[in-house]
Every structure is written in structure tokens, then in C-alpha cells.
N, C-alpha and C positions, 0 to 999 in steps of 0.2 A: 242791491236789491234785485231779486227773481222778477219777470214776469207775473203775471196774472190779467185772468181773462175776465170780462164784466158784461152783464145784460144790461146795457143803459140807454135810455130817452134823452137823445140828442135835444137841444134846447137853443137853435138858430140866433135867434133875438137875442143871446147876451155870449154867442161864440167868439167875437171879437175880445168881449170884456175879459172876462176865463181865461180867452188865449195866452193873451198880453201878462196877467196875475200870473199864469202858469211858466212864462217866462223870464217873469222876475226872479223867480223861486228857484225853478230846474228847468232851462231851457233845451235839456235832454227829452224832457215832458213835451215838447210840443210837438204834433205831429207834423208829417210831409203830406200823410194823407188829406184829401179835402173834405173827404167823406169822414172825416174822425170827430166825434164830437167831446173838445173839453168843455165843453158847458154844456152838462146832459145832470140827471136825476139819475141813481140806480135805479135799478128793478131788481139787482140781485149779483153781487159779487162779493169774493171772487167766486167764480164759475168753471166750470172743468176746462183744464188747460187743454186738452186735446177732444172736444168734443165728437160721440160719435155720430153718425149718422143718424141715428134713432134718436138721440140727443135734439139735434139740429131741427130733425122733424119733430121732435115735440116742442120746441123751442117757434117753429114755423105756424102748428096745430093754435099754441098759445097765443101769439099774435096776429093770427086772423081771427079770433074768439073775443078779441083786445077792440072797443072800437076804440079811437081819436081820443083822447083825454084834455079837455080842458083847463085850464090852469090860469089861477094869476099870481105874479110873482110879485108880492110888495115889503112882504115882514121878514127882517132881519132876524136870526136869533144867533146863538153861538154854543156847542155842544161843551161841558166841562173840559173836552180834550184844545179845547181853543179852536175847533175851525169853527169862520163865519160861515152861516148859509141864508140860503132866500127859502119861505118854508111856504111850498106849492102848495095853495090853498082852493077849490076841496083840494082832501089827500086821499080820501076815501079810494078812486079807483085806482090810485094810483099802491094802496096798501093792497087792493085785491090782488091787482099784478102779482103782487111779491108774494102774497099768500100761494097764488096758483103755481108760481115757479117753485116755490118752496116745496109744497105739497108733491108736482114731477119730478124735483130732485133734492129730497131729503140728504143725500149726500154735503149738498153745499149749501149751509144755512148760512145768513144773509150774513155779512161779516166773519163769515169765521165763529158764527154767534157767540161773539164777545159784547155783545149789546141786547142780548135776548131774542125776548118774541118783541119786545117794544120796538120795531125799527121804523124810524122816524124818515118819510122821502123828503128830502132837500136836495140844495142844487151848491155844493161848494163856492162860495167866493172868494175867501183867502182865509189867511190863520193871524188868531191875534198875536199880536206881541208888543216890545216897549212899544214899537211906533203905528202898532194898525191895534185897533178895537172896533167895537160897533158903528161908535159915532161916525171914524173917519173913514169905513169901508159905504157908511148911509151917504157922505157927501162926496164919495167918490162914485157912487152908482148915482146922484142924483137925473142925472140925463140917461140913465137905461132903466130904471123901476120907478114904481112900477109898470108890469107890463104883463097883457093877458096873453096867452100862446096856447097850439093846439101842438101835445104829443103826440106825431101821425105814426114813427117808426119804431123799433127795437134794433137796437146792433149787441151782437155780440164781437166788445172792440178788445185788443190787447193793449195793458198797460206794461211797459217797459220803459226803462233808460233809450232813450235813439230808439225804440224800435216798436213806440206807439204807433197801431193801425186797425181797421176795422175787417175783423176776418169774413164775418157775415151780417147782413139788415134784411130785416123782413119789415112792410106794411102791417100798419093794426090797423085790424078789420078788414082785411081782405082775404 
């Protein structure tokens, strides 16, 4: 698998849980970096693999415009493609997000827009199969959700094989 690049909302409070899931799976996935967030929200990926400068600063413009996002993480759901997620409830500002990146870069609709205009923010926490479904992903988060959290930042992080890292982060609202 290629690289690609993502605008996502680091998600502190459950970085441990993510981590660990994501090296059950592909411990190629786990970063070195510390600043890399596997438990983040998108705001919009994939995102241009080489972003330019003008890019970055509208990407900068966007998230000082962005204040702090509130969040609580408690309800599980599961997309038809099988991954579990925790669905960031409101979602409202967090769909404006994606609306306003969308809107400065029509070139990269959110997924690849293989999901439409409906895209739904959540926060990955594994993939069902014979042995993980809802139930057992609900009693294995029992001691991290639910749990309220402020999204302070935006990174534009790359995902690769070994060579997950966070190319740039900007504050929202500042």
C-alpha cells in the first residue's frame, strides 16, 4: 500500500487504546513519532500528498477560523465495511470542518468520495470479525468511554507502512 496524507483531530484520551488495536493489526501502523495521532477523527483524507505552500496556508487560515471542538465519546456503531467506531457526538462542528476543507480543496473529497456527501466523523476503534464485534470492542473500551474531550489541533499526518508521521499541526483557533 502507497502512502497518503490526512487532516485529522488527534484524540489524546483514547491514544494508548488505538495505539495498542493498531498494533495488533499492522504494527508497521504505529508511529515513532509522539506527536502522531492514531486515535484522531478525520477532517478530511486522503489529502494532497505533497501539499503546497498555499495549501498549508489555507490549511493554517482554516484552523485558526476552527475554535476547540467539544466532544463526547460514548456510542459505538459499525460502518457496513466492518470497522467499529466511537461516533463524536455533537458532530455538527466537526461536519463544518470537512465541509470548509472540502469547499478549499475540491480536488480531494473526503474519502476518495466513495461514501458521498454523507461522511459520517468517528474515531476508528477496530474492525469486526469472527472474534471482535460490537459487544466485545463495548467491553473492551469499558474503562476509556465514555469520555468528553476538547479537539484543540489539526495535523496534516502521513499514513504509511513504517513511515507514519506528522508532517505539519496547526492550533484551532488561533
Amino acid at each position: 500500500m502507497t502512502g497518503h496524507s490526512v487532516l485529522q483531530l488527534p484524540v489524546p484520551a483514547l491514544e494508548e487504546w488505538v495505539r495498542e488495536r493498531t498494533a495488533h493489526y499492522d504494527a508497521g501502523f504505529v508511529s515513532t513519532d509522539a506527536r502522531f495521532g492514531h486515535a484522531h477523527i478525520t477532517a478530511l483524507g486522503p489529502f494532497a500528498p505533497s501539499p503546497t505552500d498555499a495549501d498549508l496556508g489555507t490549511v493554517a487560515a482554516i484552523a485558526a477560523a476552527t475554535p476547540p471542538v467539544a466532544v463526547r465519546l460514548a456510542r459505538l456503531d459499525q460502518f457496513p465495511s466492518g470497522i467499529i467506531h466511537l461516533v463524536p457526538e455533537p458532530d455538527e462542528a466537526l461536519r463544518d470542518l470537512t465541509a470548509r476543507l472540502v469547499a478549499a480543496f475540491p480536488a480531494w473529497p473526503p474519502y476518495g468520495g466513495e461514501f458521498g456527501s454523507d461522511v459520517r466523523p468517528h474515531l476508528t476503534v477496530d474492525a469486526a470479525s469472527d472474534d471482535v464485534d460490537l459487544a466485545s470492542t463495548a467491553a473492551r473500551l469499558a474503562d476509556v468511554v465514555p469520555v468528553d474531550v476538547v479537539l484543540d489541533r489539526l495535523q496534516l499526518a502521513w499514513w504509511e507502512t513504517d513511515r507514519c508521521h506528522v508532517l505539519a499541526e496547526w492550533p484551532l483557533g488561533r
